[in-house]
C-alpha positions, 0 to 999 in steps of 0.5 A, a space after each residue: 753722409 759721411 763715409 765708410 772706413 774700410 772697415 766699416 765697408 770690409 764688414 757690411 760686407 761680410 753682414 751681407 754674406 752672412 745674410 745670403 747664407 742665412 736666407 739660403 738656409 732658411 729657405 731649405 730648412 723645414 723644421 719649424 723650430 729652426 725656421 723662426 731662429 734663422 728669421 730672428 738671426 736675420 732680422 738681428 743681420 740686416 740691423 747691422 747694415 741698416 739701424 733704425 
């Protein structure tokens, strides 16, 4: 496994902020309508820290 460049590491780290907030919204949000956008969005965050 090759490693991160800074980057590379500086981003996964924002991406898993990203997702923290992402989730935390998610989990007080009770429209339905933003419930699936923010379930989309995350699905495209944690894509970005783990591809495949």
């Amino acid at each position: 496994m090759t490693q991160k460049t800074g980057a590379q590491l500086q981003a996964d780290w924002i991406t898993h902020g990203n997702i923290a907030r992402m989730q935390a919204q998610l989990d007080r949000e009770t429209n339905a309508g933003k419930r699936k956008v923010l379930e989309e969005l995350l699905v495209e965050q944690r894509k970005l820290i783990s591809p495949g």
